[in-house]
N, C-alpha and C positions, 0 to 999 in steps of 0.2 A: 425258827420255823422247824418243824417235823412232821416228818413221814407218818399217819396215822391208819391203821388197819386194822384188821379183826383178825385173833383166833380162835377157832373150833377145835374144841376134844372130838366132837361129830358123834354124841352119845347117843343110844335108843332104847327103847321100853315098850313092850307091852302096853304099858298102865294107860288106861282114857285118858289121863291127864296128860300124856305127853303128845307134842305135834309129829313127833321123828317115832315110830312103833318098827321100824324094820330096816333093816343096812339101804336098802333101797329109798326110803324116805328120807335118810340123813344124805344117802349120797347124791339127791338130784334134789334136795334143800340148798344143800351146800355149794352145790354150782349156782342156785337161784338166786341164795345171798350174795356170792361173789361180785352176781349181776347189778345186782338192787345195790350194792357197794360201792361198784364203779359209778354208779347214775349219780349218785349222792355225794362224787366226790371225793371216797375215801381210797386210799395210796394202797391198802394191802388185802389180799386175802390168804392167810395160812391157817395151817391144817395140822390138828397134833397125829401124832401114828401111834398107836399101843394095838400090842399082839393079843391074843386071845381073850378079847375084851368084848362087848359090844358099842366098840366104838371105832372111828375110820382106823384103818390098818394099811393096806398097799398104796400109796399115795399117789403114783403115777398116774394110774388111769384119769384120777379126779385131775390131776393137777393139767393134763390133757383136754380134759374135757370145758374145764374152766378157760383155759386158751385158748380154747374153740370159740369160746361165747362168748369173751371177753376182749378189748384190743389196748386198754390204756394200765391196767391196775396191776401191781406187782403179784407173784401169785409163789406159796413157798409154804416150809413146813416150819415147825417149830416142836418136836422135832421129831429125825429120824434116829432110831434106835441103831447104830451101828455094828453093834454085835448081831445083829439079826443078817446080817446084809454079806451077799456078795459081790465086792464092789466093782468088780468087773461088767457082771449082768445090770449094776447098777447104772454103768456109765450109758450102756445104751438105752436104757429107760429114762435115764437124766435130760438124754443129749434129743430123746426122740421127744418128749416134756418142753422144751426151752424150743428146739424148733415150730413145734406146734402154736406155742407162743410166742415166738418172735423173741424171745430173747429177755422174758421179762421173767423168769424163774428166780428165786430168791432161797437158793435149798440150805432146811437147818439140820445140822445133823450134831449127833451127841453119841455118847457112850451109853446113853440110857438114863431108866429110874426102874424104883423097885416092879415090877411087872406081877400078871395075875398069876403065874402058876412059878412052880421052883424053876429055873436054869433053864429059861423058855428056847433062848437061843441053841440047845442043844437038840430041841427035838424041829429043830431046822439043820442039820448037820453042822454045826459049829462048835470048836471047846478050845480052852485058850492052850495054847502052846505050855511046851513045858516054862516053870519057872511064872508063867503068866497067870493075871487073875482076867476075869472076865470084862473089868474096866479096862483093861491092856489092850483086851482083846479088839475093843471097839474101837479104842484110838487107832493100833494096827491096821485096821478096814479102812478108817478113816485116812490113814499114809497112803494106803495103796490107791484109795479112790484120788486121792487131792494126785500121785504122778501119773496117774492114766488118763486125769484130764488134761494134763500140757500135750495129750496129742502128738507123745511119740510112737514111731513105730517101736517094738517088740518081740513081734511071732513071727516066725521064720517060712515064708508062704513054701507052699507046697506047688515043688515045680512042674507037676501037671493040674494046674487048678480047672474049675470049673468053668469058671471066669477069669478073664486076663485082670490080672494086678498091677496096681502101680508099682513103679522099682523101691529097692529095697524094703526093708520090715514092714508089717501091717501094723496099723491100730484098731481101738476100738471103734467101730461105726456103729449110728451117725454121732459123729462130736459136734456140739456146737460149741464154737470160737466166743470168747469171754466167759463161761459157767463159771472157769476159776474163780475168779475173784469175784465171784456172786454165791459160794459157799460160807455160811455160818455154823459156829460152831454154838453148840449149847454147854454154857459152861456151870457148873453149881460148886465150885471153890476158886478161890482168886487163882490159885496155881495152875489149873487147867483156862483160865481166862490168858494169863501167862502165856503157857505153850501154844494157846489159839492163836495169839498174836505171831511169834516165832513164825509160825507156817503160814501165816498170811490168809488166816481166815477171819471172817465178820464174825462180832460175838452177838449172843442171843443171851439175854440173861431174864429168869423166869419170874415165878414166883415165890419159889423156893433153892436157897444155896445153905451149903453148908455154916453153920453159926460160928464164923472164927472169932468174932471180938466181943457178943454178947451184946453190941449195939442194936439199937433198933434195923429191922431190916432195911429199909432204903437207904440207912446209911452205911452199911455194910455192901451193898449192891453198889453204892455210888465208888465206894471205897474200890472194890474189883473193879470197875469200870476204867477210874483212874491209872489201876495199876496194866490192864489191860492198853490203854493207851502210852502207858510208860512205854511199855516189852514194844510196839508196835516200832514206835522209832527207833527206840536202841538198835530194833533188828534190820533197820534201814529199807524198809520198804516205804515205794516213790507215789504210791497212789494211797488217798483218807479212806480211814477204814470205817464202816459203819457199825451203830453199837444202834441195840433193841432191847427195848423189855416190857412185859405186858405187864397186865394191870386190872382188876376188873372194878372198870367204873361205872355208876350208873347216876343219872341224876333225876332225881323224881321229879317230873310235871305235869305226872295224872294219873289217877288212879289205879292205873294198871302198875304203873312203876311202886309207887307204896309199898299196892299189896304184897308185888314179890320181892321188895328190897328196903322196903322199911322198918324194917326192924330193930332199928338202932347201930351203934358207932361198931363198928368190926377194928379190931385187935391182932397186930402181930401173933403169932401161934410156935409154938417149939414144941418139936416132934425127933423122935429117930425113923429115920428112912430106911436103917438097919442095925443092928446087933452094936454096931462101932463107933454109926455118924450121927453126932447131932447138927439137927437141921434146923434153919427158920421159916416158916413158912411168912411171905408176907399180907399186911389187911388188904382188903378189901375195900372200896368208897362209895358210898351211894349219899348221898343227902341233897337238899335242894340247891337247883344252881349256882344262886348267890354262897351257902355254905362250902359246897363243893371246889368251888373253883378257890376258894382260899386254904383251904385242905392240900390241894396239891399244888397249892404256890411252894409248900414246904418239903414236899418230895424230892429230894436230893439226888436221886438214881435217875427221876423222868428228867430233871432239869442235863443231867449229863448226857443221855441220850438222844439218839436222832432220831429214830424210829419208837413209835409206843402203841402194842398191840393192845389194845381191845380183848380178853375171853368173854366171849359172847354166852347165854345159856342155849343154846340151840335147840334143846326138845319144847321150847317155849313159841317156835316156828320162825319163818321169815319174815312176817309182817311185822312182828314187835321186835326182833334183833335188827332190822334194819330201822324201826321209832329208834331204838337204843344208840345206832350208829351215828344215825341224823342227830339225835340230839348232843351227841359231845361235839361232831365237827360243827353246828352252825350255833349253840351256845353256852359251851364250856372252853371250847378249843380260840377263839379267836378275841377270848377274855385274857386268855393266858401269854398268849402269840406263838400259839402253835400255828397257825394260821395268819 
């Protein structure tokens, strides 16, 4: 059995052809799928973050607003850039997010990917410490946020406050009780999959990681997975930890699926994502149900995981990404036993 959900880059355009023309369109689409998500059944709805893009960026408010409308479906990101973030102001937008909904927040968060402009995090006031690179810099945000959520006090209140304080140190407010251990991390080498375990976060693994062994991608994915589950025990924590990774599937059953995704068998892809890393990107699956579903009986990464996101195309609207959703949960998914 697994957790099956959607996620959205939450792209827009101008162009007639697209359904999403403006941040406002993606972002009150994006609650509308959420909706149409839970109705049909499906376990998640997450949301990627990239900064000077035209695509969702501040993830809160949506993630708010989705918990408004929503009362049963996990609601999370995949991910947040941690170098962008202070994780301070973060805890009370997390904590005020997870309230809202009751406690079903599901937050991804990562060091990043390559971004639209050079050293973006910089013209947010951020720069890595001495000695530090800027993927340092993200895990550091990421330390600070993972002990400000155990909800200790810290700051020394000011003995004439405004307001009467509880005794001793303050924390961040409002916290909500459990987020911890509903934090994932996004990992794209087995080694940071690793140190995600050690600190007792969920891992999220994408589409794309690092090419350490030259294997085909889902086997390389499965491979970090394992090793992720290794690090988890060794480090002796008492609660299962949950592992995720998307996927973009489609299965054709009518012409509309065809036209935008029949094209033929999609193929692993190797890329550099910088100057240093070689990276793999993984395929893509689209063919008719019956093909489909024996396609990914061999997926070695979905078979280890418990969660498996959906990227949805989103400027194509809601009415056909939730055809797209409906059809892997009620005739791809319970072929397989995901369901």
């Amino acid at each position: 059995m697994k957790k099956i959900g959607f996620l959205s880059f939450g792209h827009w355009t101008p162009s007639p052809q697209s359904q999403a023309r403006s941040a406002a369109d993606v972002l009150l689409q994006s609650i509308d799928l959420a909706v149409a998500a839970e109705e049909l059944g499906a376990d998640g709805a997450y949301f990627r973050v990239h900064h000077f893009a035209r695509q969702l960026a501040s993830p809160f408010p949506l993630l708010a607003a989705v918990g408004a409308r929503t009362s049963r479906i996990e609601i999370g990101t995949a991910v947040i850039d941690m170098r962008y973030e202070n994780p301070l102001y973060m805890i009370e937008d997390a904590g005020a997010a997870d309230l809202i909904a009751r406690g079903r927040l599901q937050l991804g968060i990562s060091r990043g990917s390559p971004e639209q402009v050079i050293d973006g995090w910089r013209y947010f006031g951020y720069q890595p410490g001495e000695g530090e690179t800027d993927a340092d810099m993200g895990r550091r945000h990421a330390e600070i946020f993972l002990d400000m959520l155990r909800g200790q006090g810290f700051a020394q209140p000011n003995p004439r406050p405004m307001f009467p304080n509880p005794p001793g140190l303050l924390r961040l407010e409002p916290l909500s009780e459990g987020l911890r251990e509903r934090i994932w991390w996004g990992a794209g080498s087995n080694a940071t999959a690793v140190w995600a375990a050690k600190l007792g976060m969920n891992l999220q693994s994408s589409t794309l990681k690092n090419d350490e062994t030259g294997e085909a991608f889902h086997v390389q994915q499965a491979a970090q997975i394992r090793a992720y589950r290794a690090a988890w025990k060794d480090a002796g924590h008492t609660r299962e930890p949950r592992v995720s990774v998307s996927r973009s599937i489609f299965a054709l059953v009518d012409d509309r699926d065809r036209a935008y995704f029949g094209n033929g068998q999609e193929e692993d892809q190797i890329g550099f994502i910088d100057e240093r890393t070689r990276a793999i990107f993984g395929r893509g699956y689209a063919a008719e149900p019956d093909r489909l579903i024996e396609q990914l009986k061999t997926d070695e990464a979905i078979a280890e995981a418990d969660t498996l996101l959906l990227t949805v195309p989103n400027q194509l609207g809601v009415d056909y990404n939730a055809h797209v959703i409906e059809t892997i949960l009620t005739q791809i998914a319970p072929a397989l036993g995901w369901r």
